[in-house]
Backbone as JSON, one array per atom type, in Angstrom:
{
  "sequence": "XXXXXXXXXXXXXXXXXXXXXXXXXXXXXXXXXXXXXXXXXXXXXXXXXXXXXXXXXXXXXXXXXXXXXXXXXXXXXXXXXXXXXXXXXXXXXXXXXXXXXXXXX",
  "N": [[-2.1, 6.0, -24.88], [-2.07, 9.53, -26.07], [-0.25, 12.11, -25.59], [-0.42, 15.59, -25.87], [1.8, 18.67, -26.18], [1.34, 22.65, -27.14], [2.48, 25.14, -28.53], [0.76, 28.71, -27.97], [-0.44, 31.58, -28.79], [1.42, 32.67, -26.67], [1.09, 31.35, -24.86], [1.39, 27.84, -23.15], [-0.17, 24.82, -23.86], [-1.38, 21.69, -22.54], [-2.62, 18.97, -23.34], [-4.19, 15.14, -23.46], [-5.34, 12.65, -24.63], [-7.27, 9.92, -24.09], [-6.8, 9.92, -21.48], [-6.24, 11.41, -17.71], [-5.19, 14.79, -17.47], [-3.61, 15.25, -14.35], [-1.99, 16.84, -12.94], [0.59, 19.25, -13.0], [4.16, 20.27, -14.11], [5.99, 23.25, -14.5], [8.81, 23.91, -15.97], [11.27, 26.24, -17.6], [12.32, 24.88, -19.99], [11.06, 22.43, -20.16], [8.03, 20.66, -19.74], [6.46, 18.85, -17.38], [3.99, 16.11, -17.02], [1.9, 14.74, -15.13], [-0.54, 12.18, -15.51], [-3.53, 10.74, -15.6], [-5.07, 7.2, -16.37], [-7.14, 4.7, -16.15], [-6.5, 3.0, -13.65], [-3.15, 3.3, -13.23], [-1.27, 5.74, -13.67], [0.89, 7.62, -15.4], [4.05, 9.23, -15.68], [5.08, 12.27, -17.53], [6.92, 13.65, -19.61], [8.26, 16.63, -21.32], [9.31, 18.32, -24.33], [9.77, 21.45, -24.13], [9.44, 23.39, -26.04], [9.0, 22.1, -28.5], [7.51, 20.29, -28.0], [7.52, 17.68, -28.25], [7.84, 13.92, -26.81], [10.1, 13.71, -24.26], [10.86, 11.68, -22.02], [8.82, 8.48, -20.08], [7.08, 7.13, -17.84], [5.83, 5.02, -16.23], [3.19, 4.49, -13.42], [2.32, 2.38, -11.42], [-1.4, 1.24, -9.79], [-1.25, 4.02, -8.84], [-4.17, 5.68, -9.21], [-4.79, 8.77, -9.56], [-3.5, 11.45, -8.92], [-2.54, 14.19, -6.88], [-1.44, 15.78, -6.15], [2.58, 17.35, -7.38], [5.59, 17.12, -7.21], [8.71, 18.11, -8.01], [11.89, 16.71, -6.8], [15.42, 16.29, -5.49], [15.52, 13.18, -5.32], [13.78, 12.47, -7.7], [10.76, 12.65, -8.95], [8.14, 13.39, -7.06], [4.82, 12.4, -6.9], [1.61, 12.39, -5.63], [-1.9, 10.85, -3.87], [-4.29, 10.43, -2.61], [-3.76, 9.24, 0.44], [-1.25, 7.89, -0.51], [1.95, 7.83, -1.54], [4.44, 8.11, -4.92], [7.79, 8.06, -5.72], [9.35, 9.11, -8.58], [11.64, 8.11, -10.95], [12.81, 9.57, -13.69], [15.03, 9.62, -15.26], [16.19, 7.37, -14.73], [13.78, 5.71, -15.45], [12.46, 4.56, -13.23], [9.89, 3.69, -11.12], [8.53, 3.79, -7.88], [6.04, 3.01, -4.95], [4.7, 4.25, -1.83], [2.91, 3.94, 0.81], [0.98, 6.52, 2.75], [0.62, 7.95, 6.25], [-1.65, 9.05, 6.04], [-3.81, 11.21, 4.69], [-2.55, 13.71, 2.32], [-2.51, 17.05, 2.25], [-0.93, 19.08, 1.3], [2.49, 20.06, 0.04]],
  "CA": [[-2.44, 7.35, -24.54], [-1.19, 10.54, -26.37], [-0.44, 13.68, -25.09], [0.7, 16.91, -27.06], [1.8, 20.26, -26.35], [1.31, 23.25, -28.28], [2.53, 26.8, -27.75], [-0.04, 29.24, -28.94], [-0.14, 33.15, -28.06], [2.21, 32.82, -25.52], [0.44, 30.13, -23.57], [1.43, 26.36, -23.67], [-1.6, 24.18, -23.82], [-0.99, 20.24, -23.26], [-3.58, 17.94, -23.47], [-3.98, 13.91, -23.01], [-6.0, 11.54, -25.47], [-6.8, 8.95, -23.44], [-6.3, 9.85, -20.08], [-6.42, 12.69, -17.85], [-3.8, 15.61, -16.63], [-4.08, 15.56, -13.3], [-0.92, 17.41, -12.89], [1.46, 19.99, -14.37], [5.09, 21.2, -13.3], [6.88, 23.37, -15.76], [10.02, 24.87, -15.97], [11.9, 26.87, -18.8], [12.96, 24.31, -21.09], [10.39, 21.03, -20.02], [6.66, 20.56, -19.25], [6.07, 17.75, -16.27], [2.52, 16.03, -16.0], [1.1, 13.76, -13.98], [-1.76, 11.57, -16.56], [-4.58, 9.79, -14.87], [-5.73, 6.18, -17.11], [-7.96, 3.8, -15.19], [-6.05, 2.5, -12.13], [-2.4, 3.75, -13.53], [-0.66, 7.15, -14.0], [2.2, 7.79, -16.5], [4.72, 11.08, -15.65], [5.62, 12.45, -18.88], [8.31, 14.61, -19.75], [7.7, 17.09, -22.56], [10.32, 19.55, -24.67], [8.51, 22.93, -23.69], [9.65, 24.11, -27.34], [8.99, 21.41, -29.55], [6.42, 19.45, -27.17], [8.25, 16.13, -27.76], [7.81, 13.7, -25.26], [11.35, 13.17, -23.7], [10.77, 10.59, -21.29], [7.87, 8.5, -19.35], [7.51, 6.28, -16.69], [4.25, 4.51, -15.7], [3.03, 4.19, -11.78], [0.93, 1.09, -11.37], [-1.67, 1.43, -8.81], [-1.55, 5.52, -8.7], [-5.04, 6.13, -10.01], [-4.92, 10.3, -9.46], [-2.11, 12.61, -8.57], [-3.54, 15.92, -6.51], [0.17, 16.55, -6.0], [3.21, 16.97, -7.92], [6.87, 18.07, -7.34], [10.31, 17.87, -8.07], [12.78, 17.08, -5.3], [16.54, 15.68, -5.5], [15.87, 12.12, -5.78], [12.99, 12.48, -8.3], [9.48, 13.39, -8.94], [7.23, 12.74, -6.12], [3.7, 11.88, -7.0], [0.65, 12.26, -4.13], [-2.56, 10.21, -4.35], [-4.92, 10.5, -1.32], [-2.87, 8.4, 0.78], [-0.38, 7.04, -1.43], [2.73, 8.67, -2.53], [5.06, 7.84, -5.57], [8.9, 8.84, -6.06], [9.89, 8.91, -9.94], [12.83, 8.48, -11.58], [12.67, 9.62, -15.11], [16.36, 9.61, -16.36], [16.19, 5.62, -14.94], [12.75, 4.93, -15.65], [11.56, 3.35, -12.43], [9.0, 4.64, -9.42], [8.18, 3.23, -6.23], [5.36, 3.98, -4.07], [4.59, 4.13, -0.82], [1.8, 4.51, 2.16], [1.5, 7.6, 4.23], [-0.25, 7.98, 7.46], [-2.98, 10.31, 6.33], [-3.85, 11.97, 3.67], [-1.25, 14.75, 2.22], [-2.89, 17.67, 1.61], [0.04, 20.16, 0.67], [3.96, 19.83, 0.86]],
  "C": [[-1.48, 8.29, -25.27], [-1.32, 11.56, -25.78], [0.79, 14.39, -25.77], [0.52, 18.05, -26.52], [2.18, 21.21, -26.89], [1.52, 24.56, -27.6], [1.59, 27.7, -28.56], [-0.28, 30.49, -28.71], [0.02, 33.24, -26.91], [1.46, 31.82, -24.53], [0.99, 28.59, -24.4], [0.24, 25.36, -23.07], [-1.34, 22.76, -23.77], [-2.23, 19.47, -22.86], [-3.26, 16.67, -23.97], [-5.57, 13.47, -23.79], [-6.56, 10.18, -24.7], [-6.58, 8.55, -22.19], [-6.63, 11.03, -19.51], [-5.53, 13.23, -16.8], [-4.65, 15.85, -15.55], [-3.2, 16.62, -12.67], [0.19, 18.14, -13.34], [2.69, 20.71, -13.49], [5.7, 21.23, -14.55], [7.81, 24.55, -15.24], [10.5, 25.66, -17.25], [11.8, 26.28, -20.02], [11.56, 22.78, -21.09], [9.22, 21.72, -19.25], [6.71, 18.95, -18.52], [4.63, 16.99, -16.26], [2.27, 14.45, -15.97], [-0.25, 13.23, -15.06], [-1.97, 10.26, -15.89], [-4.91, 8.35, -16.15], [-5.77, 5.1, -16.65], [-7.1, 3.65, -14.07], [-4.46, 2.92, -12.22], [-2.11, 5.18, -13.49], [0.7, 7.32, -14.74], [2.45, 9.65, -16.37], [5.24, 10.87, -16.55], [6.18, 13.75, -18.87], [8.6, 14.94, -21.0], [8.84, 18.14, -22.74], [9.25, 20.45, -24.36], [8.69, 23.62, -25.29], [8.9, 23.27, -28.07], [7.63, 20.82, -29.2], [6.84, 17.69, -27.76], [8.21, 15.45, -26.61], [9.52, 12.86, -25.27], [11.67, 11.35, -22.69], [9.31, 10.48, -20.51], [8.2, 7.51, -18.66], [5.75, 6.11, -16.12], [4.23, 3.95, -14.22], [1.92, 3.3, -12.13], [0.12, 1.53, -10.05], [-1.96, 3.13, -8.16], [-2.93, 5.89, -9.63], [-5.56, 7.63, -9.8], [-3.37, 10.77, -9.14], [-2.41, 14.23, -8.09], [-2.06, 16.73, -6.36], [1.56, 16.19, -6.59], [4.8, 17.44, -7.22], [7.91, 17.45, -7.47], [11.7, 17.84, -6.96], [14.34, 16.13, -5.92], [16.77, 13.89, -6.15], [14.63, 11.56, -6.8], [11.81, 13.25, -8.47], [8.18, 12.7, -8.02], [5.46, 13.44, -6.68], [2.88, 12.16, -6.12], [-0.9, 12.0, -5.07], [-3.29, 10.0, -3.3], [-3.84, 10.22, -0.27], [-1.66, 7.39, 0.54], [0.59, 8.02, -2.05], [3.88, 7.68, -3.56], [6.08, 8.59, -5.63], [9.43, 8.3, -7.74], [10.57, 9.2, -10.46], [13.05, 8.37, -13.38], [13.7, 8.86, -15.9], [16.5, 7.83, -15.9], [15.34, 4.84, -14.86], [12.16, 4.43, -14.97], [10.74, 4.49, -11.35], [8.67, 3.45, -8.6], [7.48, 4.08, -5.27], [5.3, 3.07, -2.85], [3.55, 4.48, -0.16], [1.92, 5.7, 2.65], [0.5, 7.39, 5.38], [-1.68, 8.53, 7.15], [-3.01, 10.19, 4.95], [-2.88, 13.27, 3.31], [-2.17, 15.61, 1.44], [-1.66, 18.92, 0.59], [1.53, 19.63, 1.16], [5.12, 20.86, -0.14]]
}
């Protein structure tokens, strides 16, 4: 799967070859997203200047992502009932069950 992003009158545009953004958190300097491909999901970690991909990290078993965010001990994932915590800078995730469904957090 590739994915590239492009800055283009003042908007950054990233798009996925291969797969599909289910998810997008961006900050200043980095673009975040969440990429759907068959029964998997791969968080990718993009220069916001250059659109380089910095780092990724593939979730087995996450086939969507309706929710994304950034918290202390990674990047948490949400998946009907299924959440993922991802750790970029050491490459690994681990998911977990929830009770329900998670609509917002």
């Amino acid at each position: 799967m590739k994915v590239t992003l492009k800055n283009a009158d003042e908007a950054t545009v990233v798009s996925a070859v291969g797969g599909r953004v289910d998810a997008l958190q961006a900050s200043k300097n980095t673009v975040v997203i969440a990429v759907n491909f068959g029964e998997d999901s791969d968080l990718i970690e993009l220069d916001r200047r250059s659109g380089r991909e910095l780092r990724r990290v593939t979730v087995k078993g996450m086939d969507s992502s309706s929710l994304l965010r950034h918290t202390r001990d990674g990047w948490v994932m949400v998946s009907d009932n299924t959440a993922a915590v991802v750790d970029l800078n050491k490459g690994t995730s681990r998911t977990f069950d929830l009770p329900g469904t998670l609509t917002s957090f």
